[in-house]
C-alpha positions in Angstrom: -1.4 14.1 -7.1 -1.8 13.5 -3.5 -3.6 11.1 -1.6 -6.1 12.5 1.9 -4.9 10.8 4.9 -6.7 10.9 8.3 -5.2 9.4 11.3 -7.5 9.1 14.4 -7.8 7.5 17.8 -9.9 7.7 20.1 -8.4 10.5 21.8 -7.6 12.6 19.0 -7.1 13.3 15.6 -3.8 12.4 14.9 -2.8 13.7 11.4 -5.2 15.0 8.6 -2.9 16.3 5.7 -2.4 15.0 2.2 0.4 12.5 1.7 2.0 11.2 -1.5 2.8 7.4 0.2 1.7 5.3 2.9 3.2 2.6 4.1 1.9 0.7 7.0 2.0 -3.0 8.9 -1.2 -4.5 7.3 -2.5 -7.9 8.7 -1.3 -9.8 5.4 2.1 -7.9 5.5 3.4 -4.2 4.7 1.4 -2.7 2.5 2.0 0.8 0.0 -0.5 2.8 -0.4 -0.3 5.6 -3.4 -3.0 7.5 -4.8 -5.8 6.7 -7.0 -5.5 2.8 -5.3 -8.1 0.4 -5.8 -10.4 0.3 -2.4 -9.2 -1.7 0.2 -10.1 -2.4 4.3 -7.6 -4.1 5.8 -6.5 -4.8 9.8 -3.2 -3.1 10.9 -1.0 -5.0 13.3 1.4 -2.9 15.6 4.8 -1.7 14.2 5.9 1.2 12.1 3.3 3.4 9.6 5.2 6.0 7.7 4.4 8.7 5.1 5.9 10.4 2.8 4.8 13.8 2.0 7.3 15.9 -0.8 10.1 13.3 -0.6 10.2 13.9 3.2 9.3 10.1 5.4 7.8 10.4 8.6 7.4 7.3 10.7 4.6 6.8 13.4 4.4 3.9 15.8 1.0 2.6 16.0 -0.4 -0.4 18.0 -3.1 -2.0 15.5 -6.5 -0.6 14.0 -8.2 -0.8 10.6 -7.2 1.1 7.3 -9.6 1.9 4.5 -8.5 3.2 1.3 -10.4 4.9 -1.3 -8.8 5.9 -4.3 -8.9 9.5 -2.9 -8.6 9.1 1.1 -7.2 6.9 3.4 -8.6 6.5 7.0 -6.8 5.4 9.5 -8.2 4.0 12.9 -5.8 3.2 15.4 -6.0 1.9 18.7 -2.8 4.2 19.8 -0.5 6.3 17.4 2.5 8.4 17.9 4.6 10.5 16.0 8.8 9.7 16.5 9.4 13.1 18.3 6.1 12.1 20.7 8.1 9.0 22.1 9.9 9.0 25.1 13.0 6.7 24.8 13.9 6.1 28.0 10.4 5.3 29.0 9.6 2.9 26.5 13.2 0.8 27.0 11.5 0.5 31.2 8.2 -0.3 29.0 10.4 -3.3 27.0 12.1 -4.6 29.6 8.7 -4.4 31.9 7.6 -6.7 29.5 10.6 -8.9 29.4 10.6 -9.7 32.8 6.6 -10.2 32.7 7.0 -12.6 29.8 10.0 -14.8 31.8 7.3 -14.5 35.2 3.9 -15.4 33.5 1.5 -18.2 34.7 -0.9 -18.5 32.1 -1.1 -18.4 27.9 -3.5 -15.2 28.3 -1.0 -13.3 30.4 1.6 -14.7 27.4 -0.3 -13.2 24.8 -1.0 -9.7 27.0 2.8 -8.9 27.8 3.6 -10.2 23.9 1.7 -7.5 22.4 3.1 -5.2 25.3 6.4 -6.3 24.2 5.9 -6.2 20.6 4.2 -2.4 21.3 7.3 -1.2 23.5 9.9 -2.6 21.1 8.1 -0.5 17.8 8.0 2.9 19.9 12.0 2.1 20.3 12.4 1.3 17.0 10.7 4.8 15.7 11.7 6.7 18.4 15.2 5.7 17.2 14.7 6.9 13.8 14.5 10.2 14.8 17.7 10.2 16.2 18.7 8.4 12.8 19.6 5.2 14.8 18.8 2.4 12.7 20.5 -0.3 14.8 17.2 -2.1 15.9 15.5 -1.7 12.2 15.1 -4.7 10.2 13.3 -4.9 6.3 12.7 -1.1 6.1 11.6 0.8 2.9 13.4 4.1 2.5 
């Protein structure tokens, strides 16, 4: 018995299918979603969100938002989400090391925190973008 799963943004309606798993970077940790799971609303931090749908994984890249789960949807908010084969490689490595450089060159803890989170954002569309490719050098603690 699957589980309804919405996916939106602000600019779209990213996925709206019904899913057997979700797994996704929850405030507390990862957390697995199946279906019929007790309620829950929890904050989502940026990093990889992946479904499974008939054995087959998909992995997004999202950049924070707010899950609720119901034991017969899940709702997804995100501030940004994108699907593997939506990523471009090359231009999220200039992304990473934009960041890199902004982190070595910043002046204040607010610019810090601002290029971390673009940073941490630039680094999880490599990391997903990569597992479409089936590249799993940059992966660490992944569920399969």
């Amino acid at each position: 018995m699957p589980i309804h799963l919405e996916i939106v943004t602000a600019e779209r309606t990213v996925l709206s299918d019904d899913v057997d798993q979700v797994n996704a970077p929850g405030a507390a940790g990862r957390v697995g979603i199946l279906p019929r799971h007790e309620p829950l609303l929890t904050a989502l931090l940026p990093g990889e969100l992946s479904i499974v749908k008939h054995g087959e994984r998909t992995p997004f890249a999202i950049s924070g938002g707010f899950m609720e789960v119901l034991p017969d949807r899940i709702t997804i908010l995100a501030d940004s989400v994108e699907r593997a084969d939506e990523i471009d490689e090359n231009r999220a490595e200039a992304a990473r090391r934009r960041a890199e450089e902004a982190m070595r060159n910043r002046t204040s803890a607010q610019e810090l925190a601002t290029t971390e989170m673009q940073l941490r954002r630039a680094v999880v569309r490599l990391q997903v973008a990569r597992l479409r490719k089936g590249d799993r050098g940059m992966q660490r603690g992944r569920e399969d």
